[in-house]
NUKEVEX-73460 format. One line per 4 residues: for each residue z, x, y of N, C-alpha, C. Coordinates in steps of 0.02 Angstrom, whole numbers. Each point is the difference from the previous one (the first is absolute). Example, Ala and Ser with C-alpha at 12.3 -4.5 7.8 and 13.67 -1.06 7.14 Angstrom:
390:660:-284:0:-45:59:0:45:60 ~ -36:-18:53:3:42:59:37:-39:55 $
//
This chain:
602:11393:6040:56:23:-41:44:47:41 ~ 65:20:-3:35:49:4:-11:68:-12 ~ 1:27:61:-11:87:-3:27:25:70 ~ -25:74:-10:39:36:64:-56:37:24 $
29:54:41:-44:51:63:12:19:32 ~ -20:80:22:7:15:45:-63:27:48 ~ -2:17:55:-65:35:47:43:38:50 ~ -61:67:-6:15:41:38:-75:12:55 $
9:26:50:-47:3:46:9:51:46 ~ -40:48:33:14:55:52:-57:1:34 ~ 11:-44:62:-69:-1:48:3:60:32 ~ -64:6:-6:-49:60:20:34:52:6 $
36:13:-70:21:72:-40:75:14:47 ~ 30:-63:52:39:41:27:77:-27:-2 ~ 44:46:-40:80:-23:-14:34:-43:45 ~ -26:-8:55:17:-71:64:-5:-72:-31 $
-80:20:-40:-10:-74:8:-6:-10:-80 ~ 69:26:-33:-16:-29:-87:39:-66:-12 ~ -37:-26:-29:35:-89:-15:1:-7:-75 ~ 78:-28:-16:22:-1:-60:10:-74:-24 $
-14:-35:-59:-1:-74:0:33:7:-86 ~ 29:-59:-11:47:-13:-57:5:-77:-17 ~ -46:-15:-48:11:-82:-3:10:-17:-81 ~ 31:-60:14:-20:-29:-95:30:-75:1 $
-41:4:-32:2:-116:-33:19:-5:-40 ~ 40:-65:-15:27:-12:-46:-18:-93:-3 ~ -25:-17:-71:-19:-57:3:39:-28:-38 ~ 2:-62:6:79:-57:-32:-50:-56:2 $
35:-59:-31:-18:-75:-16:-11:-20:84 ~ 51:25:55:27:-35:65:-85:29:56 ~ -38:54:-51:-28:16:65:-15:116:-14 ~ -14:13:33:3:69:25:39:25:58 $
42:48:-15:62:30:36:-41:69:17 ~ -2:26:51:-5:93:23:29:32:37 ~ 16:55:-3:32:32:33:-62:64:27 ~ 19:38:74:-41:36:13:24:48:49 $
12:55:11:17:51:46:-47:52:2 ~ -12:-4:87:-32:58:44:32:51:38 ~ -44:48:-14:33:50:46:-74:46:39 ~ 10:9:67:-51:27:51:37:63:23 $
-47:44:13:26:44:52:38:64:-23 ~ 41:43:48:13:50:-41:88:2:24 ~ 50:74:-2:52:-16:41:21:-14:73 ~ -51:14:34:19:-13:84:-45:-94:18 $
-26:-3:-57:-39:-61:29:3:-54:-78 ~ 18:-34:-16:-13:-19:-62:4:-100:4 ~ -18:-33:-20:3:-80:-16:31:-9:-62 ~ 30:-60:0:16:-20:-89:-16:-52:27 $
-7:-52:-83:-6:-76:-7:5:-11:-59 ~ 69:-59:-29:15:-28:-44:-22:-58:-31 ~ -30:-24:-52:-11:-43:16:4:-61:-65 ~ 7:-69:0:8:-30:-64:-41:-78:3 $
-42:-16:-29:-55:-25:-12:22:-65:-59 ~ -61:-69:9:14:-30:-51:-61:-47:-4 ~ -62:-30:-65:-65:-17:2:28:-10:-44 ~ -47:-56:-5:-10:-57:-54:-77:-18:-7 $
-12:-37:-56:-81:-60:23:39:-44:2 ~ -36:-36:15:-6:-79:44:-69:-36:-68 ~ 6:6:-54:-79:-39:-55:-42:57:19 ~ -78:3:-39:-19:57:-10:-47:0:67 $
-7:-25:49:-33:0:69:22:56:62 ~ 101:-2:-27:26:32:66:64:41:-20 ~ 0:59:47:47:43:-26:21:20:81 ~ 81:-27:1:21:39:71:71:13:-19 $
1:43:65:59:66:-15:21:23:71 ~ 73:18:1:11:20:62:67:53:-18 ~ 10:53:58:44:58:7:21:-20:45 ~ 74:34:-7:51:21:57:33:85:23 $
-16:16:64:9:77:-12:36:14:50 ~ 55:55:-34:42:57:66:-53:51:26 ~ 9:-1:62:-58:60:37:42:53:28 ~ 15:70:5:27:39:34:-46:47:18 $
11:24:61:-47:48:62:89:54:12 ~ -38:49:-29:38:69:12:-12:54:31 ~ 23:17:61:-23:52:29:50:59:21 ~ 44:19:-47:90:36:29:-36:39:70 $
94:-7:16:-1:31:69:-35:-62:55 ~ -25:-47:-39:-45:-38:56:27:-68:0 ~ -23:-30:-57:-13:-76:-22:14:-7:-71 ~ 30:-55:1:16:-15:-97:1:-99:13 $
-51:-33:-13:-23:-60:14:-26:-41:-59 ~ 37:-80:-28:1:-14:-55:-22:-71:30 ~ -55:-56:-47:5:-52:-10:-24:-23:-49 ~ 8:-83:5:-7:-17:-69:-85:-51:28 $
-42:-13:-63:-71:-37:6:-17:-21:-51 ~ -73:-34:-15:-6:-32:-56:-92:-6:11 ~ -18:-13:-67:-86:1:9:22:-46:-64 ~ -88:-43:-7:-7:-25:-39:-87:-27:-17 $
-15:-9:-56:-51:-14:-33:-34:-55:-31 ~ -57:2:-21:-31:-60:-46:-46:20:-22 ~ -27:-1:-70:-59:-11:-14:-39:-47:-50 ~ -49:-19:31:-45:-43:-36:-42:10:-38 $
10:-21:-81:-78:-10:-39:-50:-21:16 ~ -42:-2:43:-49:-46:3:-47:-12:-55 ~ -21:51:-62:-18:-9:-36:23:67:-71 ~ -22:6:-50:30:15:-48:-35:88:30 $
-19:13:21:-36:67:29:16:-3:92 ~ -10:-43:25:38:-1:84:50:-15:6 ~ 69:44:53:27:-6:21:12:9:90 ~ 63:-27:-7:-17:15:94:93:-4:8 $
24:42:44:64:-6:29:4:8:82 ~ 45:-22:6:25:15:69:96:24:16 ~ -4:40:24:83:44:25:7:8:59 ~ 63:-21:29:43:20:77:44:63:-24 $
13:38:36:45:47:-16:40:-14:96 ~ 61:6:-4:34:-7:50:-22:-63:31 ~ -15:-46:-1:-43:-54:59:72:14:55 ~ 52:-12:-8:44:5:55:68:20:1 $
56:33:48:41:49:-30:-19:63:7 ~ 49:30:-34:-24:75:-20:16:37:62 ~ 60:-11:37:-12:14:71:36:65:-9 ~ -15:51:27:44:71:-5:48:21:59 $
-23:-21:88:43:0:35:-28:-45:73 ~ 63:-33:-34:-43:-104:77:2:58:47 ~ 31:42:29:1:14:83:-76:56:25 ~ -21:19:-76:-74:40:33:-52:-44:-28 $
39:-73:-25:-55:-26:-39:-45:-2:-70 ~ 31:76:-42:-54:16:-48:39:-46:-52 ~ -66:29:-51:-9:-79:-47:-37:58:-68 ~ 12:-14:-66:-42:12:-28:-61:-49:-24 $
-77:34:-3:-49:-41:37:-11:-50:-68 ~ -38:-41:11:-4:-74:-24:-69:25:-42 ~ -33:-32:-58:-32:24:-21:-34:-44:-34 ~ -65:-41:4:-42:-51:-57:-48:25:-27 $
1:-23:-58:-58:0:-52:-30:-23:-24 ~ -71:-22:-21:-35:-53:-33:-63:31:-60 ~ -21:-24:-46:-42:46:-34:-11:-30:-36 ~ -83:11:-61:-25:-16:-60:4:41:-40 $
11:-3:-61:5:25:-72:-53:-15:-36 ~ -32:29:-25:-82:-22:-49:5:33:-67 ~ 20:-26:-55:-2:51:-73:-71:-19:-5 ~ -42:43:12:-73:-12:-43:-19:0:-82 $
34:56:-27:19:-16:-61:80:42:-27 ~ 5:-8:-48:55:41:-49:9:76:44 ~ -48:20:18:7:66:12:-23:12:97 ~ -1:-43:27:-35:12:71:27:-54:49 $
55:19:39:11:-15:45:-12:5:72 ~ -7:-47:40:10:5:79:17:-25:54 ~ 24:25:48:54:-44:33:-14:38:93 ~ 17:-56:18:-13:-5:110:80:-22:20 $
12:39:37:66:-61:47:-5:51:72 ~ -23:-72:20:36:3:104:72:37:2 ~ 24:35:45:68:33:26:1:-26:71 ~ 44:-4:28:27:-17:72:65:36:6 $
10:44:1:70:35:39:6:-16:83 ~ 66:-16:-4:29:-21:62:-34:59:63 ~ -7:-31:48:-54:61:62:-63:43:-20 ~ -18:-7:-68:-62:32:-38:-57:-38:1 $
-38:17:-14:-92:-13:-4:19:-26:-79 ~ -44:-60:10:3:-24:-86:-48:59:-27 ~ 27:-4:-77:-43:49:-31:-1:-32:-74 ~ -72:55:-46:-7:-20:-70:17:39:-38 $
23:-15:-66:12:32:-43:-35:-30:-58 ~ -48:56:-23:-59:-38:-49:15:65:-62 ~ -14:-28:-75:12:57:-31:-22:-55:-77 ~ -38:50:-58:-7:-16:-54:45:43:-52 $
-4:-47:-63:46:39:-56:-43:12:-64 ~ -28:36:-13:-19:-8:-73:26:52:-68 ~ -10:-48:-55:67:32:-35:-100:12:-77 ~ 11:90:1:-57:25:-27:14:-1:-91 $
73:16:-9:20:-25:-75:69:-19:6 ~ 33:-31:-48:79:-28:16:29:47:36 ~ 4:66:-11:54:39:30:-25:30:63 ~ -44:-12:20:-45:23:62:-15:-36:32 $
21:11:67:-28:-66:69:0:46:71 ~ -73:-16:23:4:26:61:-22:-43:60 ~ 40:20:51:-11:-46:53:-21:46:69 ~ -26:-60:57:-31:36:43:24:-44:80 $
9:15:46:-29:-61:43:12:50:97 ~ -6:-43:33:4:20:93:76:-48:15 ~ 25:32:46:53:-14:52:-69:-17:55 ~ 7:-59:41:-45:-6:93:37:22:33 $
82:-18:-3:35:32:54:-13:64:26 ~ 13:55:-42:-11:79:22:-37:29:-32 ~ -58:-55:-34:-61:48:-39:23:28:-67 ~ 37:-11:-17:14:60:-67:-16:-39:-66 $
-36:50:-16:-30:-18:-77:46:19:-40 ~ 6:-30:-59:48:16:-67:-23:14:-83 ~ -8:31:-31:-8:11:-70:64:-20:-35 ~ -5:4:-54:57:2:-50:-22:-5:-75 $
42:13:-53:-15:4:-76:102:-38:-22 ~ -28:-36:-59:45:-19:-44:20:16:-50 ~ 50:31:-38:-22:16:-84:82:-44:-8 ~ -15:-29:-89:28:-36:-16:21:20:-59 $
68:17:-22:7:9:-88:70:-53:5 ~ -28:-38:-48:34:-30:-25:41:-61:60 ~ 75:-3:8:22:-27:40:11:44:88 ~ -14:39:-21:-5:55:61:-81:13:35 $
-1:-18:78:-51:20:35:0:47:50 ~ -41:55:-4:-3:44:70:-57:-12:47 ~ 19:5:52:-67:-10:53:-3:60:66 ~ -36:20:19:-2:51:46:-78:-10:44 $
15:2:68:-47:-16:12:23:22:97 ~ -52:4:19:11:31:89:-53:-36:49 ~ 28:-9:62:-56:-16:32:-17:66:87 ~ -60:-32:4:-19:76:65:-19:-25:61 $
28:31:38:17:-8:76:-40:43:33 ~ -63:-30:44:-22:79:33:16:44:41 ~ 73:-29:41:-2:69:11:63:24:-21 ~ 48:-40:-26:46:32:-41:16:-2:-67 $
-58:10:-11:0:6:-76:1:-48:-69 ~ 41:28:-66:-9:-27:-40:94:-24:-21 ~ 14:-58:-26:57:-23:-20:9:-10:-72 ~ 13:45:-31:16:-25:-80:79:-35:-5 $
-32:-30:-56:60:-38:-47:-7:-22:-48 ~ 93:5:-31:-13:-5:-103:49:-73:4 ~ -33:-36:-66:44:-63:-8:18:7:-77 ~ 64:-19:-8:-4:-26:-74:37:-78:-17 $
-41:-12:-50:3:-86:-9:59:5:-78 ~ 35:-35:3:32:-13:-104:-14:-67:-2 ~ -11:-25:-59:-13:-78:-7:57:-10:-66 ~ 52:-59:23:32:11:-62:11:-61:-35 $
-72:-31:-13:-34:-34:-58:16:27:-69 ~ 19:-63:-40:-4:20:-69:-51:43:-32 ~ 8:41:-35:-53:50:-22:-33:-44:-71 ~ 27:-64:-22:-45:-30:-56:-60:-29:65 $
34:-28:81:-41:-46:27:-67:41:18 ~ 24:72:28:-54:64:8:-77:-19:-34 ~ -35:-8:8:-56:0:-28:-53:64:32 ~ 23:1:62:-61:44:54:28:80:-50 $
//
């Protein structure tokens, strides 16, 4: 269904590295439309990315979806560097409790300047989804960042009464474990949750979800 969001994030407590995210869907007869803007960094160093999205299913087996995004790299006094890229998705039912997807983010493009070569990096994904029941989820996906060590991202969800869900899981790349909690009233969700770095620490961040489902369709 149609809803919005935003996320906020401040790795390891420090005003350099806070990341700001802004998205929302909108669903029609034609498909799902989104829109999404990022923001990294602080005033001497900062990233944006714009971005506008469009998924559909394909019958109840397959669901794919793909974005198109403005990238800007800001550095005044230095560098001010813009391009345009695209990622895209799929995922599969395999069964009424398994799923499985796979995502490119950049496969190619994304070039920031041909004469030193840089590129923003290319990025795949692959993973399983397992609802064990109503209330217990869990999920694996491979990472491959462009010049990086593949890594895992493993993490469960369980939801303890409707308005309560807590989740858990590991980053392989840089080790960092994550907690988090959900609370839910009504069409409005908050989530807050951090993960820890040993040697630099801990990264919190707050999300909020709106769902803007009919409130007769509301049942949760």
């Amino acid at each position: 269904q149609s809803g919005a969001g935003v996320y906020s994030e401040r790795r390891f407590l420090l005003n350099a590295f806070s990341q700001y995210t802004a998205v929302a869907g909108f669903q029609t007869n034609s498909g799902t439309f989104g829109l999404q803007a990022d923001y990294f960094g602080y005033s001497n160093y900062n990233e944006t990315q714009l971005g506008l999205g469009y998924a559909r299913s394909l019958g109840s087996k397959l669901d794919v979806g793909v974005k198109f995004n403005y990238y800007n790299l800001r550095i005044p006094a230095y560098v001010s560097a813009s391009t345009f890229h695209f990622e895209a998705g799929i995922v599969m039912h395999l069964s009424e409790k398994l799923h499985t997807g796979f995502s490119v983010f950049n496969p190619v493009g994304g070039v920031l300047n041909k004469t030193a070569n840089e590129k923003i990096a290319s990025v795949f994904r692959g993973g399983l989804g397992y609802e064990a029941s109503d209330k217990f989820f869990i999920s694996a996906e491979l990472i491959k960042e462009e010049n990086k060590n593949v890594g895992v991202n493993a993490a469960f969800q369980y939801v303890l009464v409707k308005q309560l869900l807590i989740r858990a899981g590991i980053n392989t790349v840089n080790t960092q474990p994550f907690v988090g909690v959900g609370l839910k009233f009504g069409q409005f969700r908050v989530d807050v949750a951090t993960s820890y770095h040993q040697q630099l620490g801990i990264s919190p961040a707050v999300m909020l979800l709106f769902d803007f489902k009919q409130k007769e369709n509301n049942k949760e």
